[in-house]
Structures are given as C-alpha cells and as structure tokens.
N, CA, C and O atoms as a Maestro MAE file, in Angstrom:
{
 s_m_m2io_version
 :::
 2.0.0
}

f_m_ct {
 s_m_title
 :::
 protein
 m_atom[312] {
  # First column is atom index #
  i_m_mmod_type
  r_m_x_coord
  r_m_y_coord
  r_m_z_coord
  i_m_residue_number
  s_m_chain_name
  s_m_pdb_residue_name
  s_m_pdb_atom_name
  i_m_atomic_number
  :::
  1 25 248.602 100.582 359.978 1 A "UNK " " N  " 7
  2 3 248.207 100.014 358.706 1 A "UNK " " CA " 6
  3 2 247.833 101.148 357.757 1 A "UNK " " C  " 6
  4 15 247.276 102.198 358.077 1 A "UNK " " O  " 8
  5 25 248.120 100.876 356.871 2 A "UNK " " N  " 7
  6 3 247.926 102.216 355.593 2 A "UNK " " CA " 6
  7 2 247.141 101.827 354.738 2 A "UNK " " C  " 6
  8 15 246.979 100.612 354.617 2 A "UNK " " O  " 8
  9 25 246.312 102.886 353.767 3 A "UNK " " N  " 7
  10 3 245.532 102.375 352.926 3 A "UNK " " CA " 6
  11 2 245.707 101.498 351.480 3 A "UNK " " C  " 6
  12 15 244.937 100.923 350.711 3 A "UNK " " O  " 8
  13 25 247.277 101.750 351.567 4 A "UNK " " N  " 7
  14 3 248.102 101.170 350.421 4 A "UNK " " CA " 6
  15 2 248.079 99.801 350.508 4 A "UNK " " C  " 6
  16 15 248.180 99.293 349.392 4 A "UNK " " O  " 8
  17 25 247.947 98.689 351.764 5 A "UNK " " N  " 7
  18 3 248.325 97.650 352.333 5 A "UNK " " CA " 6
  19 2 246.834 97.058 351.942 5 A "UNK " " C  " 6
  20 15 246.864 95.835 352.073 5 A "UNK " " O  " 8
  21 25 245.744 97.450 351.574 6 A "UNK " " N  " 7
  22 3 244.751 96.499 350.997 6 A "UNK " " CA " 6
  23 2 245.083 95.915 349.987 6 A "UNK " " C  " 6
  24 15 246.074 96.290 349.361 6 A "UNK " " O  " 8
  25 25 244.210 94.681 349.522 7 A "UNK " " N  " 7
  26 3 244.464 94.281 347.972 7 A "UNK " " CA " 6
  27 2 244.329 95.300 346.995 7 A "UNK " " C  " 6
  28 15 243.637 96.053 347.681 7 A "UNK " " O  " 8
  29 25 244.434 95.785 346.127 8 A "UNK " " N  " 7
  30 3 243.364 96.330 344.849 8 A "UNK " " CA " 6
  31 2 242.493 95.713 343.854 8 A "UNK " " C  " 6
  32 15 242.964 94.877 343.082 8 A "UNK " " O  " 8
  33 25 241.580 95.963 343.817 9 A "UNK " " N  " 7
  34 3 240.157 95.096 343.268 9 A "UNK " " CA " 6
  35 2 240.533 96.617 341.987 9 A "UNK " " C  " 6
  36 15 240.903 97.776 342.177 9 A "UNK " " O  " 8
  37 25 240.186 95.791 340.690 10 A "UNK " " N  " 7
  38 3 239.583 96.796 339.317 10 A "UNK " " CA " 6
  39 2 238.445 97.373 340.053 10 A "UNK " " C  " 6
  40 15 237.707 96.911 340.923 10 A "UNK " " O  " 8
  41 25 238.539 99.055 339.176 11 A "UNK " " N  " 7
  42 3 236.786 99.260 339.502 11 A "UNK " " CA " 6
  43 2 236.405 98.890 337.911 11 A "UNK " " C  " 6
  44 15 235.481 99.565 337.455 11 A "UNK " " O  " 8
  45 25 236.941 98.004 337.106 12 A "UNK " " N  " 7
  46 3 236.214 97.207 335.748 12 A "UNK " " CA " 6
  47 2 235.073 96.677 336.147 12 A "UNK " " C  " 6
  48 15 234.776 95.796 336.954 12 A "UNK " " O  " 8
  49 25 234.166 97.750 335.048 13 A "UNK " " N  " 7
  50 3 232.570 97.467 334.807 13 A "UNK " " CA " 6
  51 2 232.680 95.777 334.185 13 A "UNK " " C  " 6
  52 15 231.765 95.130 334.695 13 A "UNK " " O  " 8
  53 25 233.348 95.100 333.446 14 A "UNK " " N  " 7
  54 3 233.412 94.188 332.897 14 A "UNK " " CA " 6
  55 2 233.967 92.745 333.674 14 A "UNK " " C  " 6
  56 15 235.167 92.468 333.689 14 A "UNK " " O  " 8
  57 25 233.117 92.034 334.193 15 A "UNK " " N  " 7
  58 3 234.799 91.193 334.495 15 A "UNK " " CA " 6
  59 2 234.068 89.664 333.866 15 A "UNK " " C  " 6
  60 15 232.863 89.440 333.753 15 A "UNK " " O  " 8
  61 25 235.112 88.821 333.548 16 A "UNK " " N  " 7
  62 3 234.939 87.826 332.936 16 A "UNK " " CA " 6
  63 2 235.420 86.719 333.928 16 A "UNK " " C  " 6
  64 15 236.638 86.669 334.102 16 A "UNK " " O  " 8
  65 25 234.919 86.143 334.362 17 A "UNK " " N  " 7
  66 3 234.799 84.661 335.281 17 A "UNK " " CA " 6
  67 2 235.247 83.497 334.559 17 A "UNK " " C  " 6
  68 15 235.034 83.121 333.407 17 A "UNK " " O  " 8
  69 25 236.167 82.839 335.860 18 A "UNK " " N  " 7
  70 3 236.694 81.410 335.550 18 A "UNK " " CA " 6
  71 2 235.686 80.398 334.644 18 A "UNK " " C  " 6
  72 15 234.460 80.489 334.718 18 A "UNK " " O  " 8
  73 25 236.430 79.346 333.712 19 A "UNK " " N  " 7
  74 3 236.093 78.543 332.907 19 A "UNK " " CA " 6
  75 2 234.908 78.268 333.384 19 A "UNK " " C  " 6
  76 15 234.740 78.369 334.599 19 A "UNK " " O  " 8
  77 25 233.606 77.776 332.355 20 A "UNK " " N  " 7
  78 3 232.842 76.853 333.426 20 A "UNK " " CA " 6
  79 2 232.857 75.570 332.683 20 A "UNK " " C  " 6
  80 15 233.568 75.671 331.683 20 A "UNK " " O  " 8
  81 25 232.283 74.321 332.832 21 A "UNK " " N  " 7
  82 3 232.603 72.952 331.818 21 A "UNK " " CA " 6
  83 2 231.391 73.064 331.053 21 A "UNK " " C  " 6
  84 15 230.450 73.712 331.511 21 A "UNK " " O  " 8
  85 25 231.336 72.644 330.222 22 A "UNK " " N  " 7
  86 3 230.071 72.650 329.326 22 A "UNK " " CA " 6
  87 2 231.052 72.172 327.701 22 A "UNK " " C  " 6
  88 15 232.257 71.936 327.612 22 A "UNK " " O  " 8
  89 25 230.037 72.161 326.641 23 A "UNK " " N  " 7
  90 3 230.210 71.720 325.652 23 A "UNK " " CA " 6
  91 2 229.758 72.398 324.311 23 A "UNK " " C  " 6
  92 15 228.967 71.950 323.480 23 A "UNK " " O  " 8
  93 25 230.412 73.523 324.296 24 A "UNK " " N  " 7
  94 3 231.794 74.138 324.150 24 A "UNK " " CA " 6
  95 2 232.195 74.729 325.945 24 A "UNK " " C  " 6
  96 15 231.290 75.332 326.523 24 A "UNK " " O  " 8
  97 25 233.220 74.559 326.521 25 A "UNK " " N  " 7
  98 3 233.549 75.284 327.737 25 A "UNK " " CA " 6
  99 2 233.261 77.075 327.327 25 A "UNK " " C  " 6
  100 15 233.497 77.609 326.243 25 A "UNK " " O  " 8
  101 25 232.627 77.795 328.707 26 A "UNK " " N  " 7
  102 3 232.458 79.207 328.630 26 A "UNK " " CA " 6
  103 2 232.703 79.712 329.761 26 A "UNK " " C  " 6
  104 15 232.698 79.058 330.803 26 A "UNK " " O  " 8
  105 25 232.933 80.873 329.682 27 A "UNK " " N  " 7
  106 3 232.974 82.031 330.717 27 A "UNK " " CA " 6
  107 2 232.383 83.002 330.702 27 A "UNK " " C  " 6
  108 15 232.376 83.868 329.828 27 A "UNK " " O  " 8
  109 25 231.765 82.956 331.768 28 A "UNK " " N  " 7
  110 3 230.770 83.782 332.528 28 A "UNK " " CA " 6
  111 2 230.638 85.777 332.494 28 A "UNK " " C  " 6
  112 15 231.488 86.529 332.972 28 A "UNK " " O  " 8
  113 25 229.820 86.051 332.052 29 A "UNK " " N  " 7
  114 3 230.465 87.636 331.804 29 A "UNK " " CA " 6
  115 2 229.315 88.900 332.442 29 A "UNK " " C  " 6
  116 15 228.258 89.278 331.937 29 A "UNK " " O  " 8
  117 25 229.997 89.360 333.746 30 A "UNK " " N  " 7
  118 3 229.354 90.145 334.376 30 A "UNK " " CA " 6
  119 2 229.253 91.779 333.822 30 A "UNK " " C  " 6
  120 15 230.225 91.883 333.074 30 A "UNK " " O  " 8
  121 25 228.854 92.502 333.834 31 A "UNK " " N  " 7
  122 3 228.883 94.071 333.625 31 A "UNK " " CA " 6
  123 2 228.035 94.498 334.883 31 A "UNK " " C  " 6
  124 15 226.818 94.382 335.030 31 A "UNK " " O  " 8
  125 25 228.985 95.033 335.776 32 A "UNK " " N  " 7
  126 3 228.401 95.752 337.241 32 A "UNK " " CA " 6
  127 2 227.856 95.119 338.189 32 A "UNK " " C  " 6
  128 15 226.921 95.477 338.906 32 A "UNK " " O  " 8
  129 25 228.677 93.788 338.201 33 A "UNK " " N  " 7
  130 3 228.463 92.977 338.811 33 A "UNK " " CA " 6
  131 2 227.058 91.803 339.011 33 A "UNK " " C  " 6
  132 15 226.753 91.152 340.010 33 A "UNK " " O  " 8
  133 25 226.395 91.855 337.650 34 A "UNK " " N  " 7
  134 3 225.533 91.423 337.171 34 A "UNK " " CA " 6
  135 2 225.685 90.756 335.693 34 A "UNK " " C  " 6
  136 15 226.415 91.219 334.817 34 A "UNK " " O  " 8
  137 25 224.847 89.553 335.556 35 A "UNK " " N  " 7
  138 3 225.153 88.527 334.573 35 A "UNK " " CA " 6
  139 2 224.607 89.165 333.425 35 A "UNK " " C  " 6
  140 15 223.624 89.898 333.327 35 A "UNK " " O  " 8
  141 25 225.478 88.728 332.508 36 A "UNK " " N  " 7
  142 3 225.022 89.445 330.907 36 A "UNK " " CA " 6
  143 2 225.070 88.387 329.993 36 A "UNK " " C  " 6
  144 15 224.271 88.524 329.068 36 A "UNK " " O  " 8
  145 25 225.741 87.395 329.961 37 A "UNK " " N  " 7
  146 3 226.125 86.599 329.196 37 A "UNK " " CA " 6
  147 2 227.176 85.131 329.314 37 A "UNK " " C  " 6
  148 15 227.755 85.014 330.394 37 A "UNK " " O  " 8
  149 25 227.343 84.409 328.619 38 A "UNK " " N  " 7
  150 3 228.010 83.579 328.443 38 A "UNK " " CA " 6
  151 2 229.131 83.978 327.246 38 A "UNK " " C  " 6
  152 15 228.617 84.482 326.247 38 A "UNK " " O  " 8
  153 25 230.782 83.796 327.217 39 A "UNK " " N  " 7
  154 3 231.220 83.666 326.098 39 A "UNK " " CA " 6
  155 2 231.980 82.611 326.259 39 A "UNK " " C  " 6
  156 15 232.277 82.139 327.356 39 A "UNK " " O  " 8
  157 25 232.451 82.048 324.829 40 A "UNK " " N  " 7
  158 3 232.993 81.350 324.869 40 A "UNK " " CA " 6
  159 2 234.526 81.255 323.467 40 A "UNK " " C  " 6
  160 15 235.128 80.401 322.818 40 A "UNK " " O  " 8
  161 25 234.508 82.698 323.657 41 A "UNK " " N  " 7
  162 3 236.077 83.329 322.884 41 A "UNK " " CA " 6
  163 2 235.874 84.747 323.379 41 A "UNK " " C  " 6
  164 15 234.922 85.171 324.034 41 A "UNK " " O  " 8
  165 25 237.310 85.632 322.798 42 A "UNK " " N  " 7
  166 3 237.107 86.762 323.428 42 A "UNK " " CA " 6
  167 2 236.451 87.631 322.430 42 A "UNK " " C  " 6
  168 15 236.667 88.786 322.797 42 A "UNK " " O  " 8
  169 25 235.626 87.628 321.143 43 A "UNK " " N  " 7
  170 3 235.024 87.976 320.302 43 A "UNK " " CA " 6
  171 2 233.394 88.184 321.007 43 A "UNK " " C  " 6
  172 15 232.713 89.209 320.974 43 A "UNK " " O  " 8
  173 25 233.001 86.680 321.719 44 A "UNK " " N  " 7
  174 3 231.834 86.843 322.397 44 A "UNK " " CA " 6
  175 2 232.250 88.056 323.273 44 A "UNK " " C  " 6
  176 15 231.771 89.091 322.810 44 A "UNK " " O  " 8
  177 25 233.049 88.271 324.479 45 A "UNK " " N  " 7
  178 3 233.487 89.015 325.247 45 A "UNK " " CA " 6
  179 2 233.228 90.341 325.051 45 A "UNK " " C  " 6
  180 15 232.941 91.043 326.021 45 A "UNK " " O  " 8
  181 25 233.290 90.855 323.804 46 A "UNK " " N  " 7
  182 3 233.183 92.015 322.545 46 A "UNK " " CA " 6
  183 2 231.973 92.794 322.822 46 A "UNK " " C  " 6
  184 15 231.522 93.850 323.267 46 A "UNK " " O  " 8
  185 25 231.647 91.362 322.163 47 A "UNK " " N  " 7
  186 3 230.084 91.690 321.586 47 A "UNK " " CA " 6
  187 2 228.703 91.751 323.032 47 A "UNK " " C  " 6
  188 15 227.742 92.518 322.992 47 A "UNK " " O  " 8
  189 25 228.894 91.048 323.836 48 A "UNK " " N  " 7
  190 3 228.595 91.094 324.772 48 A "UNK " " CA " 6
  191 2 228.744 92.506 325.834 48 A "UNK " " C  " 6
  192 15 227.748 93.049 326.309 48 A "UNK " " O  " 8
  193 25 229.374 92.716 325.953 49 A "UNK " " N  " 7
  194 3 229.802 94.010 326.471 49 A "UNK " " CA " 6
  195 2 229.159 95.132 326.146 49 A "UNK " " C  " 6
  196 15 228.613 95.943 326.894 49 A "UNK " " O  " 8
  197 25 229.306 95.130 324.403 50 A "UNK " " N  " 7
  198 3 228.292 95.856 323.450 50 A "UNK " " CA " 6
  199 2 227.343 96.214 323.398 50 A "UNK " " C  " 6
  200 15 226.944 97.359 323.184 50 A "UNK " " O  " 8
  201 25 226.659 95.035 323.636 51 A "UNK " " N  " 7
  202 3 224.903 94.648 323.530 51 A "UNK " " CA " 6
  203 2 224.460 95.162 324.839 51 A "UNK " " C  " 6
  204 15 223.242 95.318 324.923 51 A "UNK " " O  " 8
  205 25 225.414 95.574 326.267 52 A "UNK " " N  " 7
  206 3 225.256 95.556 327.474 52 A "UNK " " CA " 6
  207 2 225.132 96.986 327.582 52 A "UNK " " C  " 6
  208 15 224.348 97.480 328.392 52 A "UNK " " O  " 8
  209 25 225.996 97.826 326.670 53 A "UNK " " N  " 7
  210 3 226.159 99.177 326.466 53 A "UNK " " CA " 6
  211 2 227.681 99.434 327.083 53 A "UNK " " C  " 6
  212 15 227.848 100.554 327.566 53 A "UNK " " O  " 8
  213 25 228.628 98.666 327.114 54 A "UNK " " N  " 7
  214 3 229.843 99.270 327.401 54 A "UNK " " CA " 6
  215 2 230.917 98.397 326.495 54 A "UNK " " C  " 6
  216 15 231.340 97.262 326.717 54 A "UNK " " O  " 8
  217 25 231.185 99.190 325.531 55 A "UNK " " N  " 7
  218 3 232.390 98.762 324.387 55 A "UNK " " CA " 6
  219 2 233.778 99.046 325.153 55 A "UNK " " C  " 6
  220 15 234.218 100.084 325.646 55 A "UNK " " O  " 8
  221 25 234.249 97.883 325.082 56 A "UNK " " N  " 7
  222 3 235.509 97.874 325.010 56 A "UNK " " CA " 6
  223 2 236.690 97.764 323.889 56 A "UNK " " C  " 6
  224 15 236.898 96.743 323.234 56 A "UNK " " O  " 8
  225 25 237.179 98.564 323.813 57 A "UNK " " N  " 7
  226 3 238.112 98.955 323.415 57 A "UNK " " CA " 6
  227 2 239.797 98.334 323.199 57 A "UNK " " C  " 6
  228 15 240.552 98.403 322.230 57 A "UNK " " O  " 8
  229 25 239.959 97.741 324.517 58 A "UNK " " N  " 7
  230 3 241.099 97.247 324.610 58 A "UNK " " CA " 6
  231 2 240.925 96.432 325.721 58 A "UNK " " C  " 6
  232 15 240.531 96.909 326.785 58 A "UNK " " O  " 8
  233 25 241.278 94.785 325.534 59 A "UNK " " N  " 7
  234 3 240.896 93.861 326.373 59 A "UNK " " CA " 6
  235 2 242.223 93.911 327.573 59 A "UNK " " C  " 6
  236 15 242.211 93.076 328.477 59 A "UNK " " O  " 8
  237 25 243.069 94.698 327.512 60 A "UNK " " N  " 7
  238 3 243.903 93.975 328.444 60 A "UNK " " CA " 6
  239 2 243.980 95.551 329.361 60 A "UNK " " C  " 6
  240 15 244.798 95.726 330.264 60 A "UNK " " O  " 8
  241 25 243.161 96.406 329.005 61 A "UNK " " N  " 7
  242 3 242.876 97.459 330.013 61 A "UNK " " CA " 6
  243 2 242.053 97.193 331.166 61 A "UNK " " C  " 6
  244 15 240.822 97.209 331.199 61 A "UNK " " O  " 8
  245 25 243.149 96.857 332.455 62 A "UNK " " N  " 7
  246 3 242.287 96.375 333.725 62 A "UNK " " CA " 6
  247 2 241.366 97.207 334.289 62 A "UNK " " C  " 6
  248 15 240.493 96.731 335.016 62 A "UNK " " O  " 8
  249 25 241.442 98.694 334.008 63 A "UNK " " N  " 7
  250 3 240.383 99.513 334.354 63 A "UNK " " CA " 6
  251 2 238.873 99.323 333.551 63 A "UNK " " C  " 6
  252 15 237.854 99.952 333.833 63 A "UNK " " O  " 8
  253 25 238.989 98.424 332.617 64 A "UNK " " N  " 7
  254 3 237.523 98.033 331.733 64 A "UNK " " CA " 6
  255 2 237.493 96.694 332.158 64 A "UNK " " C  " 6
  256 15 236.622 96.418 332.982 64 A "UNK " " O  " 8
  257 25 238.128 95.939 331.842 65 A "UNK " " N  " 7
  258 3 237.597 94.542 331.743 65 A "UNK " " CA " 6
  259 2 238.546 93.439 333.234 65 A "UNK " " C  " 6
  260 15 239.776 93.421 333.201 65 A "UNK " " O  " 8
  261 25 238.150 93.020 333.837 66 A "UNK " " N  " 7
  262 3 238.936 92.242 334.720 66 A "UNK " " CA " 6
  263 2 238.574 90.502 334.834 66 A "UNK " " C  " 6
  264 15 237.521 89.864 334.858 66 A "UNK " " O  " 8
  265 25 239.862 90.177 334.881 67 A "UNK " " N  " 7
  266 3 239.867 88.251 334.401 67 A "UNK " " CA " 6
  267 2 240.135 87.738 335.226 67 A "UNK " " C  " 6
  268 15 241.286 87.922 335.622 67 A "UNK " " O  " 8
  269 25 239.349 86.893 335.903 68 A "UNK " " N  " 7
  270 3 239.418 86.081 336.865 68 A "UNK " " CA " 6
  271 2 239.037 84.336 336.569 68 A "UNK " " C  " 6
  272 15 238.177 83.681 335.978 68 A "UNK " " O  " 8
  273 25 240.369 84.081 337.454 69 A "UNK " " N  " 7
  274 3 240.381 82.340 336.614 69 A "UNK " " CA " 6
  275 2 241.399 82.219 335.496 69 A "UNK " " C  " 6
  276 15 241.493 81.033 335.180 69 A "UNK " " O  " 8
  277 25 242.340 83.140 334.649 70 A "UNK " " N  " 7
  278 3 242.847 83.093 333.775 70 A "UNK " " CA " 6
  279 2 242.625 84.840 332.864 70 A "UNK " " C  " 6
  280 15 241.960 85.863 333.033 70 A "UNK " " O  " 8
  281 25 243.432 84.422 332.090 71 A "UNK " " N  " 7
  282 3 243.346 86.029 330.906 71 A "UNK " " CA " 6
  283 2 242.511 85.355 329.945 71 A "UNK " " C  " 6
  284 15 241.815 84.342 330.011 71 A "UNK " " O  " 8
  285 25 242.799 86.298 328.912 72 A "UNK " " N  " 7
  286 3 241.762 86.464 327.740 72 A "UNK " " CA " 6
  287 2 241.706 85.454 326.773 72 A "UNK " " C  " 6
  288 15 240.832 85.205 325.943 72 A "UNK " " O  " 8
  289 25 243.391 84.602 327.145 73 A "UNK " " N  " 7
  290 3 243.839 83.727 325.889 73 A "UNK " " CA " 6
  291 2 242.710 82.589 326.526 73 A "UNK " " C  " 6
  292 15 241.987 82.054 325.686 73 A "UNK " " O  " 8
  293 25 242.559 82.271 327.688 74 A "UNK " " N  " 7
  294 3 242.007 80.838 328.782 74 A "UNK " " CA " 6
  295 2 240.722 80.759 328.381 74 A "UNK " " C  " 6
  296 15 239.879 81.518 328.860 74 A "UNK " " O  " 8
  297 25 240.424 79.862 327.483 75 A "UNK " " N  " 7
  298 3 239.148 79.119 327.311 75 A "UNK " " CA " 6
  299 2 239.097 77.868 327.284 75 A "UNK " " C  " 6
  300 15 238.136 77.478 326.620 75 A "UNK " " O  " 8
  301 25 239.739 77.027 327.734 76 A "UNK " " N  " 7
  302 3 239.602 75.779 327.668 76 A "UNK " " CA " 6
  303 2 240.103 75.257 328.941 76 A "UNK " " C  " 6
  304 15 241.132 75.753 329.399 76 A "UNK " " O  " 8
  305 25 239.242 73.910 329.840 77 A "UNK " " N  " 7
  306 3 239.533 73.393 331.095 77 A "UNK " " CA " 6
  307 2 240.846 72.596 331.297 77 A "UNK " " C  " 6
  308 15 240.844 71.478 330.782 77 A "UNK " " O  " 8
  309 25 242.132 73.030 332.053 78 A "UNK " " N  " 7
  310 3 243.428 72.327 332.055 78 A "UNK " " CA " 6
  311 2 242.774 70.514 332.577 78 A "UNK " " C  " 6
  312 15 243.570 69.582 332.699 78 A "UNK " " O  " 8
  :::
 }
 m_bond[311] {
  # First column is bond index #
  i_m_from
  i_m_to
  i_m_order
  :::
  1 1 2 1
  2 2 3 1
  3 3 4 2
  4 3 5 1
  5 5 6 1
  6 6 7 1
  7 7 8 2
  8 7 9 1
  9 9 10 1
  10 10 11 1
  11 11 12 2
  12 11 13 1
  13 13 14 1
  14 14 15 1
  15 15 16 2
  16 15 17 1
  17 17 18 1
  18 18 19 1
  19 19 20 2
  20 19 21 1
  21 21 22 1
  22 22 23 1
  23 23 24 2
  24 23 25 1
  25 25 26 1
  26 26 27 1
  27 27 28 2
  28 27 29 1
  29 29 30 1
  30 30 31 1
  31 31 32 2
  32 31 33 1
  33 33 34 1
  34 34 35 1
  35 35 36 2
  36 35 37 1
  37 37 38 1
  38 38 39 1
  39 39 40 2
  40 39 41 1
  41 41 42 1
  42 42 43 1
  43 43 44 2
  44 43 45 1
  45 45 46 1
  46 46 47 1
  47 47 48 2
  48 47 49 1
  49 49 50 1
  50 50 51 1
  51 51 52 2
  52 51 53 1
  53 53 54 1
  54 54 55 1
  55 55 56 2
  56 55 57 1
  57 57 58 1
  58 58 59 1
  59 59 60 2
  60 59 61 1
  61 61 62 1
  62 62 63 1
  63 63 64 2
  64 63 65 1
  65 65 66 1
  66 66 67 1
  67 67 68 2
  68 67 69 1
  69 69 70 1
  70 70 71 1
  71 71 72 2
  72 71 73 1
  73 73 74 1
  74 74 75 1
  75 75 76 2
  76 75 77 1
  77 77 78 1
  78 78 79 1
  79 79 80 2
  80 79 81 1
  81 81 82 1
  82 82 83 1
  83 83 84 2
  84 83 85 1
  85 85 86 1
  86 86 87 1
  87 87 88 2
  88 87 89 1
  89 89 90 1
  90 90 91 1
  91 91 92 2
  92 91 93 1
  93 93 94 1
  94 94 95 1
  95 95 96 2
  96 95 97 1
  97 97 98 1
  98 98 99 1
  99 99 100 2
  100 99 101 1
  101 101 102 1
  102 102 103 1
  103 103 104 2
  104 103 105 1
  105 105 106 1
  106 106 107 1
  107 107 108 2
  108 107 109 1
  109 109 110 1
  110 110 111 1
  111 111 112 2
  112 111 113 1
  113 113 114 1
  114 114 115 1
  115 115 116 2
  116 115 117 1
  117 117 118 1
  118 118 119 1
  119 119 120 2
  120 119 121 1
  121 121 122 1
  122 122 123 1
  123 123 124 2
  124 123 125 1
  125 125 126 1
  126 126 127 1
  127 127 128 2
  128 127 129 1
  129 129 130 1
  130 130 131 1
  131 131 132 2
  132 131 133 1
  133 133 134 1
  134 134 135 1
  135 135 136 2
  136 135 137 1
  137 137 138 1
  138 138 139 1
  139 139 140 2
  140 139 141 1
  141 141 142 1
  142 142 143 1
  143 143 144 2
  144 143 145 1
  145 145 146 1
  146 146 147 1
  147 147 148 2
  148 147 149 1
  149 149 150 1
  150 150 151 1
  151 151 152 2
  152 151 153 1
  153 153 154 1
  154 154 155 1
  155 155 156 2
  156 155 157 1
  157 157 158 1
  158 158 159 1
  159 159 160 2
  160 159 161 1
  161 161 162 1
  162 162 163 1
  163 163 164 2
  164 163 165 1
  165 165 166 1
  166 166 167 1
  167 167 168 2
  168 167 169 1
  169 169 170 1
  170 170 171 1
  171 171 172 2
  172 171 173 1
  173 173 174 1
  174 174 175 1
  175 175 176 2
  176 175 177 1
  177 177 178 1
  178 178 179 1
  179 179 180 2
  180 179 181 1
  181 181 182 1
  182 182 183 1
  183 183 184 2
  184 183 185 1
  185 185 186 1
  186 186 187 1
  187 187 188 2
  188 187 189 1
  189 189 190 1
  190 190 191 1
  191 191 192 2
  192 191 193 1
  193 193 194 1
  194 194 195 1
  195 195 196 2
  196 195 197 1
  197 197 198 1
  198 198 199 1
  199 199 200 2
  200 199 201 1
  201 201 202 1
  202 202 203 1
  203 203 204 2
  204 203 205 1
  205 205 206 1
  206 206 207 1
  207 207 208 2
  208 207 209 1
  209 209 210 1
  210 210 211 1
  211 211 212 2
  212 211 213 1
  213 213 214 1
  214 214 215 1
  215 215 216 2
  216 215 217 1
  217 217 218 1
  218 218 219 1
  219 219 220 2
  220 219 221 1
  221 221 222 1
  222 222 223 1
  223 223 224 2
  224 223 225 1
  225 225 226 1
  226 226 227 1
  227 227 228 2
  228 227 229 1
  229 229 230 1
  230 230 231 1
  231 231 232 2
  232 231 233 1
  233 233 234 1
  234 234 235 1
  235 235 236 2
  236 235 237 1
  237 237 238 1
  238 238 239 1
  239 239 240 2
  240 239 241 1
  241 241 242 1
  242 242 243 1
  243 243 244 2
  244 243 245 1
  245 245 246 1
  246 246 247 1
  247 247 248 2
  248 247 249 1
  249 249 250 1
  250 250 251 1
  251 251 252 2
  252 251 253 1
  253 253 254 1
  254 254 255 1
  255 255 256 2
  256 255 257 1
  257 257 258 1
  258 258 259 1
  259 259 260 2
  260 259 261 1
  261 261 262 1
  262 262 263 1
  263 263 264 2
  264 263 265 1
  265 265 266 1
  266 266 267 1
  267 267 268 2
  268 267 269 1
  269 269 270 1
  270 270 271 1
  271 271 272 2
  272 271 273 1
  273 273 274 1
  274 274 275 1
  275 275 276 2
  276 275 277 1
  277 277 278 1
  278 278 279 1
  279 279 280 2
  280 279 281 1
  281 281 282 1
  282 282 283 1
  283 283 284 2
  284 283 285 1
  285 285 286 1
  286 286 287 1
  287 287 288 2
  288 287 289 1
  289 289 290 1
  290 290 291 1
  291 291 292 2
  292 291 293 1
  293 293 294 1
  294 294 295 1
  295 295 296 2
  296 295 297 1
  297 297 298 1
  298 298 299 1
  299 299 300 2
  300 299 301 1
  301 301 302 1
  302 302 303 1
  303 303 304 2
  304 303 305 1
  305 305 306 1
  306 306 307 1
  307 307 308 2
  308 307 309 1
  309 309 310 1
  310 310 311 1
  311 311 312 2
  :::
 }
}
C-alpha cells in the first residue's frame, strides 16, 4: 500500500459545512476546525473568515476554503 492510495483531505483552514434547515437555510463555517459562524451566501463566507483573521481571496482555492455538502453556489435544501 502506498501513501498515494489514502483519500486527500484539504489542509483548508476554512471549510464550510452542508446546508442546515432553518429560515433563511445556512451553512455552518469552521476556521481550524472550530465554529466561527453561520452563513447564509458566500458574501457571509467572506466576511466571516475575515472577522476570524483569515481572508480569502479566492473561494474555489481548495487549499483555503473546503465545501462539504455542496460548493459555493449550494445554499438552499434540494
């Protein structure tokens, strides 16, 4: 077995968690594996990050930010 044959996990300080239901629906937003916030567009996502001390730059850079449950467009429950 080789070391290549694991999954790869981001090492993204950022990751943004599946939908949750609520009214407006949100997603959950960790920085280092700890809760920072709720957003509920990717503007919150932003700003949040911000306020946390790590700006992002570019949302679809998996080495910053990682999406689980959907990408950046997914805010609303199918």
């Amino acid at each position: 077995m080789t070391e290549g044959s694991a999954p790869h996990l981001s090492p993204a300080r950022i990751t943004v968690l599946g939908i949750q239901p609520g009214n407006p629906p949100f997603r959950i937003v960790e920085v280092d594996g700890e809760f920072v916030g709720r957003a509920m567009s990717m503007t919150d996502v932003l700003l949040i990050a911000a306020e946390a001390g790590v700006p992002i730059h570019d949302l679809d850079d998996l080495d910053v930010v990682r999406w689980v449950g959907g990408g950046k467009f997914t805010w609303t429950l199918h």
